[in-house]
Each structure stands twice: as structure tokens, then as C-alpha cells.
C-alpha positions as CSV (number, residue, x, y, z in Angstrom):
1,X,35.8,-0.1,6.4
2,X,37.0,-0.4,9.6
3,X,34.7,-1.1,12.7
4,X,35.0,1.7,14.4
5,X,34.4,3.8,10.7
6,X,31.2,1.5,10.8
7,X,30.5,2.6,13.8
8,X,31.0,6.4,13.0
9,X,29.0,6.2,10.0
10,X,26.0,4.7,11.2
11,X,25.6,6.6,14.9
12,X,25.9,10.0,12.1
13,X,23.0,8.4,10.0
14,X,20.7,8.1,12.9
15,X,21.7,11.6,14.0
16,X,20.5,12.7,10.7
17,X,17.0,11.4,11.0
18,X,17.0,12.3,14.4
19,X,16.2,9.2,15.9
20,X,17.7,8.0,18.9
21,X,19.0,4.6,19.5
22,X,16.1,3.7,22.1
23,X,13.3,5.1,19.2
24,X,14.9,2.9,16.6
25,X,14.2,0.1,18.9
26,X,11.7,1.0,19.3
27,X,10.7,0.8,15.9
28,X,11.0,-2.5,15.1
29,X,9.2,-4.9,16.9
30,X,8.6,-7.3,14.6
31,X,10.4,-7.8,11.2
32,X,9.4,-6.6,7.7
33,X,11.3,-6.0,4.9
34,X,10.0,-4.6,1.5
35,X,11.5,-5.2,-1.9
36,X,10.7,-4.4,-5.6
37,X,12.3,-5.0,-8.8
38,X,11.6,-1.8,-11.5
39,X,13.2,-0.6,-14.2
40,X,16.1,-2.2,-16.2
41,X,18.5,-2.7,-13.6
42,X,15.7,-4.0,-11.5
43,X,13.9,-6.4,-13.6
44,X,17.8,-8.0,-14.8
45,X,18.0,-9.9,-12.9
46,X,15.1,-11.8,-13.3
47,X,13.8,-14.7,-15.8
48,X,12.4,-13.2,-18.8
49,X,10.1,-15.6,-21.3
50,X,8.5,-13.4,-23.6
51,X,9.0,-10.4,-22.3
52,X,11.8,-7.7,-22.4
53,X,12.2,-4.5,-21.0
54,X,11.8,-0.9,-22.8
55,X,12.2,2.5,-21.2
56,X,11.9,1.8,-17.9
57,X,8.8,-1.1,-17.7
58,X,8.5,-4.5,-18.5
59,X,6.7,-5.4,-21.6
60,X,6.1,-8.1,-24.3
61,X,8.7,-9.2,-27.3
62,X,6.0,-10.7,-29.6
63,X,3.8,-13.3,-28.0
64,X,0.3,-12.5,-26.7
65,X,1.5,-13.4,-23.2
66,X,4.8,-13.7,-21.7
67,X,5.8,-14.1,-18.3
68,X,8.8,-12.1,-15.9
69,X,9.6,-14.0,-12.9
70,X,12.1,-12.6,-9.9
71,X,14.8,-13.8,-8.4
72,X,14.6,-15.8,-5.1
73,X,14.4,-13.0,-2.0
74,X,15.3,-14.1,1.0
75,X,13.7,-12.4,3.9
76,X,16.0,-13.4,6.9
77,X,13.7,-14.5,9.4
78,X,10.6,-16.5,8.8
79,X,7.4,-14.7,7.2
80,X,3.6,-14.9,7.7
81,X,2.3,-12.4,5.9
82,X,2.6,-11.2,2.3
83,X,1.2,-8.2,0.5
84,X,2.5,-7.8,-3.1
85,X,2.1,-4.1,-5.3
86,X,2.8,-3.3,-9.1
87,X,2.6,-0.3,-10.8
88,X,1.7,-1.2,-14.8
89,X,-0.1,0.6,-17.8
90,X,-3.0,-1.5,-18.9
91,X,-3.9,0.1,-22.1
92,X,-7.4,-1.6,-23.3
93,X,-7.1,-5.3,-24.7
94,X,-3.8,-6.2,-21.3
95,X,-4.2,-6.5,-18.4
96,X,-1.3,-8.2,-15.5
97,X,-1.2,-11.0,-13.3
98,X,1.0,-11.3,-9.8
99,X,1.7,-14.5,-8.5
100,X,3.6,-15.7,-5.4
101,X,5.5,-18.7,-4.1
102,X,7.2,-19.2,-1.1
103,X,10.0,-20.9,0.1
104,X,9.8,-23.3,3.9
105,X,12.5,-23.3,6.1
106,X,13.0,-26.7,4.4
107,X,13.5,-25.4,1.1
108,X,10.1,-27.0,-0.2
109,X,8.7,-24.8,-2.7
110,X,5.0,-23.7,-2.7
111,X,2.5,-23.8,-5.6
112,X,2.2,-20.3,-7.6
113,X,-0.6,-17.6,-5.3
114,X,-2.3,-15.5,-7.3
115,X,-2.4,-12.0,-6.0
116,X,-4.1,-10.5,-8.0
117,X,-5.3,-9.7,-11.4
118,X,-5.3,-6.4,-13.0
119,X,-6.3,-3.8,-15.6
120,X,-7.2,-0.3,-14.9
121,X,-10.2,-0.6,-17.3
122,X,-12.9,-2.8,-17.8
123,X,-12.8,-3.5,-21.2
124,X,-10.5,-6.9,-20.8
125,X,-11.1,-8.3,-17.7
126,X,-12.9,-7.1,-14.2
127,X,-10.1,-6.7,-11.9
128,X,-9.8,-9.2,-9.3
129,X,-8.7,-10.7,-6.3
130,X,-8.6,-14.5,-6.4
131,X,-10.0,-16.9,-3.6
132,X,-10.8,-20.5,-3.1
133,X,-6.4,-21.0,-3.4
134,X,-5.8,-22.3,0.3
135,X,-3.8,-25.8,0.6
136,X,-1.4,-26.9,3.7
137,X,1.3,-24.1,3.3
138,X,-1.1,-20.8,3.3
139,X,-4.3,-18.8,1.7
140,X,-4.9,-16.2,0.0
141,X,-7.2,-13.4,2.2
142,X,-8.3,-10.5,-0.9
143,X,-4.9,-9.1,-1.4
144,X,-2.8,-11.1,1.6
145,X,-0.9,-14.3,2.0
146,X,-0.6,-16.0,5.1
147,X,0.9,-19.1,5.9
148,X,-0.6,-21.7,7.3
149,X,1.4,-23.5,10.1
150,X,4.7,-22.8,9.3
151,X,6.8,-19.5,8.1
152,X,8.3,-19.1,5.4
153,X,11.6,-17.6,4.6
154,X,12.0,-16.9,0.8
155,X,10.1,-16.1,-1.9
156,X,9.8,-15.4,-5.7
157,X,7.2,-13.1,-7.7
158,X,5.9,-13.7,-11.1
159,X,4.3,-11.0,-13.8
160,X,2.5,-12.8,-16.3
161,X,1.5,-9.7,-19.1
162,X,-1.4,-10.4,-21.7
163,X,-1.6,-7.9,-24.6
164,X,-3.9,-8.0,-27.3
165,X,-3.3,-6.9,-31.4
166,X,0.1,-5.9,-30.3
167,X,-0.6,-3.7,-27.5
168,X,1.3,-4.5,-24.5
169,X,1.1,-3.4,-21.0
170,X,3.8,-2.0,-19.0
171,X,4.7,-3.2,-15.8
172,X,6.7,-0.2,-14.1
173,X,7.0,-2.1,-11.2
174,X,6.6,-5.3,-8.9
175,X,7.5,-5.8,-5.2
176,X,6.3,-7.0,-2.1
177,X,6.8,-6.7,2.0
178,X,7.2,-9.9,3.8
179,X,6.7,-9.7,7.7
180,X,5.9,-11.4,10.7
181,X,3.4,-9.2,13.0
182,X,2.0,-12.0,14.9
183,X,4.5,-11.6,18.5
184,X,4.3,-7.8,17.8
185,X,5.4,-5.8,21.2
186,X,5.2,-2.2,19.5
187,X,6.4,0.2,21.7
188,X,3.3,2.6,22.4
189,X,3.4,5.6,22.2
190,X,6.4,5.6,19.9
191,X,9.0,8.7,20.5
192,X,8.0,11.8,18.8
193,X,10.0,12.4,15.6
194,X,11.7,14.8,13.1
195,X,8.0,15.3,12.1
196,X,6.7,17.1,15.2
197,X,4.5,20.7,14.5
198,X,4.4,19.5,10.5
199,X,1.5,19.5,8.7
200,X,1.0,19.0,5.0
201,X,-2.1,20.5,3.1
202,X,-3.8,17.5,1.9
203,X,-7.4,18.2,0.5
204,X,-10.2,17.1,2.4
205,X,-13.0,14.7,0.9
206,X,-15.6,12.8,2.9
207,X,-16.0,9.0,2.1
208,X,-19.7,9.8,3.9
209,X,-21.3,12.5,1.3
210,X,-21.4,9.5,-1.3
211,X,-23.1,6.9,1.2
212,X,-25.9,5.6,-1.3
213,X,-24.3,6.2,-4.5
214,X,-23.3,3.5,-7.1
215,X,-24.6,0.3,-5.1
216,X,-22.4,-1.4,-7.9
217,X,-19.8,-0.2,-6.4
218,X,-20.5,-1.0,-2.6
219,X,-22.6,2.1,-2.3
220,X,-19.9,4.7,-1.2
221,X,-20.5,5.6,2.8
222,X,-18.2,3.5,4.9
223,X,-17.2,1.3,2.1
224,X,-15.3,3.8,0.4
225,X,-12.6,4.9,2.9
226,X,-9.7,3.8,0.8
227,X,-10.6,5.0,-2.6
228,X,-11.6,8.7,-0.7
229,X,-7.8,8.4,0.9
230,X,-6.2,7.3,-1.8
231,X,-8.1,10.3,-4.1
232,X,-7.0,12.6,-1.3
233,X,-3.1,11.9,-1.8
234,X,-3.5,11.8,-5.3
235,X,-5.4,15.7,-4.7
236,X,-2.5,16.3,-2.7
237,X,-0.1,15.2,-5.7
238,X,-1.9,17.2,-8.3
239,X,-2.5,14.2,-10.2
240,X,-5.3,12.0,-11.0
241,X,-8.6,11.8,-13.1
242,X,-9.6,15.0,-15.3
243,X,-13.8,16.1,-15.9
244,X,-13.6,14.2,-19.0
245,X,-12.3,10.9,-17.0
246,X,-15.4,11.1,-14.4
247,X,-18.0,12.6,-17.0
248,X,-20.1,9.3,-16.0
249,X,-20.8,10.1,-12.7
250,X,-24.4,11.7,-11.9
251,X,-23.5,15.6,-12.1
252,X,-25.4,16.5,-8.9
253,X,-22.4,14.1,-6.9
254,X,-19.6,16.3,-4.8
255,X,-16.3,15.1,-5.4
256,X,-17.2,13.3,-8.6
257,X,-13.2,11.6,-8.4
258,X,-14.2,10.1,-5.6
259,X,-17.1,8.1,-7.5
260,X,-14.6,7.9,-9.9
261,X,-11.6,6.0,-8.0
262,X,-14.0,3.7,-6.5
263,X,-14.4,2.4,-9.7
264,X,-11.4,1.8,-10.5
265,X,-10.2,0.3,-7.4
266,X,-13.3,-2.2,-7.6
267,X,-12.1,-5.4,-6.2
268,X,-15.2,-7.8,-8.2
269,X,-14.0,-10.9,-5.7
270,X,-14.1,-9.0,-3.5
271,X,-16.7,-6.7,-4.2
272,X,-15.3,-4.2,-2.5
273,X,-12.9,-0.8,-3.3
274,X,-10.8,-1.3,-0.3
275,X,-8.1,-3.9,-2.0
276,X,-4.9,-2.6,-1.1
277,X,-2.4,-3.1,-3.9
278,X,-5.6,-2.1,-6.3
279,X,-5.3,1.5,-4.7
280,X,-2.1,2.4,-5.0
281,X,-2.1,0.8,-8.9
282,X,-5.1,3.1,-9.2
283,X,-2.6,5.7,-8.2
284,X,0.3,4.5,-10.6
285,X,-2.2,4.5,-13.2
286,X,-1.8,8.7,-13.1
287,X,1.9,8.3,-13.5
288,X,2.3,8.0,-9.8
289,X,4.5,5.8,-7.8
290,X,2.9,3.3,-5.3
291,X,3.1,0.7,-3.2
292,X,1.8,-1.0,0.3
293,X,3.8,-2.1,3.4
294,X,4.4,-1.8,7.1
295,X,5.3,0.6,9.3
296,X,6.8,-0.2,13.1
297,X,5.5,3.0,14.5
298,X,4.2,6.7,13.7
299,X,8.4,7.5,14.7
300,X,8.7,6.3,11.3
301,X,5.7,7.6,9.4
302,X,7.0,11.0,10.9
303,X,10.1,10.7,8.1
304,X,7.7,10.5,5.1
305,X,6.0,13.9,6.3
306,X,9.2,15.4,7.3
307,X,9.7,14.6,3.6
308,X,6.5,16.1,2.7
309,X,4.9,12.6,2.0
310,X,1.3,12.0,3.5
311,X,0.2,8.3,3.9
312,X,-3.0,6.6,3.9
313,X,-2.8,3.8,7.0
314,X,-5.1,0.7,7.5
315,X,-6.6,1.5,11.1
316,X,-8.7,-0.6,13.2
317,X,-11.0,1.2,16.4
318,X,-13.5,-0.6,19.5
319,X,-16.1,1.8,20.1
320,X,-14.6,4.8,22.6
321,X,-11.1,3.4,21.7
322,X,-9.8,6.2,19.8
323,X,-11.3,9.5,20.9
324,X,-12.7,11.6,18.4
325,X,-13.4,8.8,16.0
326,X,-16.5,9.4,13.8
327,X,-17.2,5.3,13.5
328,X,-18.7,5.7,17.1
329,X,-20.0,1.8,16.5
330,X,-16.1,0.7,15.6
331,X,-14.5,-0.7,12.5
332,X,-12.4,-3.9,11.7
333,X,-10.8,-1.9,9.3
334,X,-10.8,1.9,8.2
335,X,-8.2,3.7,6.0
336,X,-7.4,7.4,6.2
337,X,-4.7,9.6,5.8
338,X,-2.0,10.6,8.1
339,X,-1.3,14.2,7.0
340,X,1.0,15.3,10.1
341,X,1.8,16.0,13.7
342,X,0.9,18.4,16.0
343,X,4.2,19.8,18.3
344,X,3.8,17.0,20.7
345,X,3.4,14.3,18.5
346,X,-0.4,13.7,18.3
347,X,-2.0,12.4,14.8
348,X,-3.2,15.4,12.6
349,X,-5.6,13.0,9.9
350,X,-7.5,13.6,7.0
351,X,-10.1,10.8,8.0
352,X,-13.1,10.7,5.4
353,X,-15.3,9.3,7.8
354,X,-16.3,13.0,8.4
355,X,-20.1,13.3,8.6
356,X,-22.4,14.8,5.7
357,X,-23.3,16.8,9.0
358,X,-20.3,19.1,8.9
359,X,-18.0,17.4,11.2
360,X,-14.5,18.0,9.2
361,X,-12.4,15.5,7.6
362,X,-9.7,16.9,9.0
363,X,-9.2,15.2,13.1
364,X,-6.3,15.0,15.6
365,X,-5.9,11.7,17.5
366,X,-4.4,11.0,20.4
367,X,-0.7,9.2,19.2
368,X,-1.1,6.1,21.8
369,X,-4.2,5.5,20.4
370,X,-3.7,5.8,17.5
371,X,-0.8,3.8,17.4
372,X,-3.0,1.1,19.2
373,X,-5.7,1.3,16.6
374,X,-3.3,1.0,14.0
375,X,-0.2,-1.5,14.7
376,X,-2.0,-4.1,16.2
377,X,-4.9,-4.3,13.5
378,X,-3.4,-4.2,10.3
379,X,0.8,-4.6,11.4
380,X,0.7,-0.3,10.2
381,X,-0.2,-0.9,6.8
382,X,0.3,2.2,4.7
383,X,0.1,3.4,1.1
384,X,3.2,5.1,0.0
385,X,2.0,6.9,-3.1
386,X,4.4,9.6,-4.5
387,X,5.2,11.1,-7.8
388,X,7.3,9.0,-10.3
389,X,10.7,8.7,-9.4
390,X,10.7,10.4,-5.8
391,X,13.3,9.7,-3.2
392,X,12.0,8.2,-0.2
393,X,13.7,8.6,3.1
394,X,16.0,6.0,4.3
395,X,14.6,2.9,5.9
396,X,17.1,1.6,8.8
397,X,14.5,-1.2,9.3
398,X,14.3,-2.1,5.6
399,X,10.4,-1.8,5.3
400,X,10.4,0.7,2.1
């Protein structure tokens, strides 16, 4: 290929996502870049020890445990942050276990990170995030990595499966974004998108009609934004438990999946539902796909809905910082779904923060702040959680 055909070829694929040269820019102020390994072209290339693939996931030969370890991915510019995802089958008796290590710009490898440890039941294990891991090259913060001092610039992933009387799980599979948020400039207000005057009908479910219920569970209320999000998308979907799934939950409860995914997205390190990775395998675990990263602005979360794909983003709001917000008092961290935009470009939510008052989940925000309640708090985490096998829309920035 030619230069100049280079050249052709890539001003056409930015004319076809609509986004001008100054909003791709615009996009990216700091780096991320998102990679998984699934199915058998995927998982090849990586080191198998007891393990093989069938179908399309990653399961064990005949050992009780086995192990699937990636190949070394190189991110190109030097990482602090780390969020891994996996989508697996944990029948009862398995459960998975994703680890991490890096790579320093001096090719020093780390020790192994655990990132987490997971079954969708409880009858093997309690899932679980892992602390008490931190040495001189980074720590392990509930379902993040972060170095330490110094970035790093490669990594690998490991799956280690445990089945039990033959059963196996099945990893689906395994990936992670790497990024750097911590000189973020985002451009705010980002340019309004190809997703301008769109608006998907995502079902509405408050996170605050539970406040109270299953104090096992961290009580519902505020603590179960992310499960109500995620259970929202999966609404959306047409997918997740059935009546005979949530029979446990106390019949006079609303929303009884709602009880339900908090559950199952119980983090017991944590003690918390609002593990990241653990939501979207919560999704998975209804034959969804799923997985966490970072968006550069809502420019680029305006392709998913173009693409009729709402996403459930990691927000953070100061009291009178984001008008409209029902957390008057402020959070350090709040998940909700973005469900569209309105012709000029302002957030249309489905935020479960709604009040057992009335107020509805459904609330526009203002895109600046938005955007400033969002990027600089979490780096514009999202959960992209579609059905099995969906295309996405093309990443220019290489963050999905």
C-alpha cells in the first residue's frame, strides 16, 4: 500500500464514523489499549499446561487444575493502570483464577497479581478480590493494578481453571486494558458524535427501592449501583436470571433481579457488589459478552449507541458538580448507564440513584459535566456488555 492509498483509506474510515480529525484528537488524551485472547484462534497462541480448548472456551485435558497463560502484550507506551475481565462458565465444583505480571521498561519481570478469583456460584468458593499483594513494582486496589513508581510496558495474563469430578469450567474469554490516565488533558466537552438525538430503551430500575435489603449483601441503596446498571443492560439485552433463578429473594422486593445480581456480583474481599470485572462475568454468565475498559470521551461512547449499545460508566460527582444528580451529598464513585444523547449532545442516563420518592431513573446531564465527573474519576471506565459474538464498532484509539 502506497502512502498516499494509506492516506485515502484512513481519512474514508474517519469519514465513516463521522469523526473529524480535531474530535479524534480529541479523543485520546492519554493512552489505553485493550486486548483479549478468546476462542481458538485467540487462546493459540498462548502456553497451555493442562488445558486445551473445545468449542470456542478454554477448558481442562484431565487434571483437576491446569493453567493457560498469554503471550507477552506489549502496550507501547508505559502503563499504570490495569483492569483485567474474563467471561467463563463455572458449573458447581470450578471456579477461575486471573493473574497478572508485568513487564519494566528494564525487562524485569513482576511476581504473578492475582486479579481475581471467580465462580458464579457459591458452592466452591466465595468469589473474591485478593489484597494484602503490594511489593516495590505495584498493588493490587479490588479489581485494579497500579504500579508503584515506575510504568510498565508489557504484560502477560494467566487462567488457572479448577474443576472438580471431571467438570470443567470454560473460560470464553480473558483480556485486559492497560492505560496511563495519570497526565490526562481530556478535551471537555468532547465534540458531539454520530450518536446525537439517539436514545435506546433501556429499562429503568432504582438501586434506591432495595436500600435496606440483604445487609449480607451491602444492604442494597447506594451500594448497589453497579449490579442495578449492570441488570439494566442485561434487561435491555433480554437476557439474564429467570423467577426460578431469584425464587430466594423475599417476594414483597420490586425488581427481585436486582437482589438477585447483587449476589452474584458479591465481591467477599471486598464486601462489596461494585467489582468491576465481577459485573460484566455476571453478565457473561447469561451467555453474554463482557468486558471493562476506558473510554477518552462521550465522542466515543456515542459509536456504541449509534450501534445500539448502552454502557454502564464509573462516574465520580462534588456536591452541585453535576446538576441534576440525585447523590446531592457526592460520591467517590457511582455507576449508571449511558443510554443516549439528546440532539445537542447532552447525557440521556439511566442512573439508579432515582429516589423511592418518584424521581425517575431516567436523567439528562449536562455533557461537560458529565464528562468531568466521569474522565477524571475513574479514566471513563465502562462496561461493554453485549450479546455473544456482537460486532463492536471500530476503535481508532485501540481501547475495545
Amino acid at each position: 500500500m502506497t502512502f498516499k492509498t494509506f492516506v485515502t483509506v484512513f481519512v474514508a474510515a474517519l469519514s465513516a464514523l463521522a469523526v473529524s480529525g480535531s474530535a479524534l484528537a480529541a479523543q485520546v488524551p492519554f493512552p489505553v489499549k485493550y486486548t483479549s485472547f478468546k476462542g481458538s484462534s485467540g487462546f493459540a497462541g498462548g502456553s497451555f499446561a493442562g488445558t486445551t480448548v473445545s468449542g470456542d472456551s478454554l477448558v481442562l485435558t484431565s487434571a483437576p487444575s491446569g493453567t493457560w497463560t498469554s503471550p507477552l502484550v506489549t502496550t507501547g507506551f508505559g502503563f499504570a493502570e490495569l483492569v483485567a475481565s474474563w467471561n467463563a462458565d463455572t458449573p458447581a465444583g470450578t471456579y477461575v483464577q486471573v493473574e497478572m505480571q508485568g513487564v519494566t521498561s528494564k525487562g524485569t519481570e513482576t511476581k504473578w497479581y492475582v486479579m481475581g478469583k471467580w465462580a458464579y456460584g457459591e458452592e466452591t468458593i466465595l468469589r473474591t478480590s485478593v489484597g494484602g499483594q503490594g511489593d516495590a513494582d505495584g498493588f493490587i486496589a479490588i479489581d485494579t493494578f497500579f504500579a508503584k513508581d515506575k510504568p510498565l510496558v508489557a504484560y502477560r495474563l494467566k487462567v488457572t481453571l479448577f474443576g472438580s469430578g471431571g467438570v470443567s469450567p470454560g473460560v470464553r474469554m480473558v483480556g485486559a486494558f492497560a492505560s496511563d490516565p495519570r497526565n490526562a488533558k481530556p478535551a471537555i466537552p468532547s465534540p458531539v458524535g454520530v450518536g446525537a438525538g439517539l436514545e435506546l430503551p433501556v429499562p429503568e430500575y432504582s438501586q434506591e427501592i432495595h436500600a435496606g435489603q440483604y445487609p449480607e449483601y451491602d444492604g442494597g441503596g447506594e451500594a448497589w449501583c453497579s449490579p442495578t446498571s449492570t441488570s439494566m443492560v442485561l434487561g435491555f439485552w433480554g437476557a439474564g436470571p429467570s423467577s426460578d433463578d431469584y425464587k430466594w429473594v423475599d417476594k414483597a422486593f420490586k425488581d427481585p433481579w436486582v437482589d438477585h445480581a447483587a449476589r452474584y456480583t458479591f465481591d467477599y474481599h471486598y464486601n462489596g457488589a461494585g467489582n468491576w470485572p465481577f459485573n460484566t462475568a455476571y453478565a457473561a454468565h447469561w451467555g453474554l459478552d463482557g468486558f471493562v475498559t476506558q473510554l477518552h470521551s462521550l465522542t466515543e461512547a456515542e459509536q456504541f449507541i449509534k450501534a445500539g449499545i448502552p454502557l454502564v460508566a464509573s462516574v465520580a460527582a462534588n456536591p452541585n458538580k453535576l446538576t441534576g444528580f440525585l447523590l446531592d451529598k457526592g460520591t467517590n464513585g457511582h455507576l449508571l448507564v449511558i443510554s443516549g444523547f439528546t440532539a445537542t449532545g447532552d447525557v440521556i442516563t439511566r442512573d439508579p440513584a432515582a429516589e423511592d420518592d418518584g424521581a425517575p431513573v431516567r436523567r439528562v446531564y449536562n455533557r461537560a459535566e458529565f464528562e468531568r465527573a466521569w474522565l477524571p474519576a475513574s479514566g471513563g471506565v465502562v462496561y461493554v456488555i453485549t450479546p455473544h459474538g456482537m460486532l463492536l464498532p471500530a476503535s481508532l484509539a485501540g481501547n475495545w
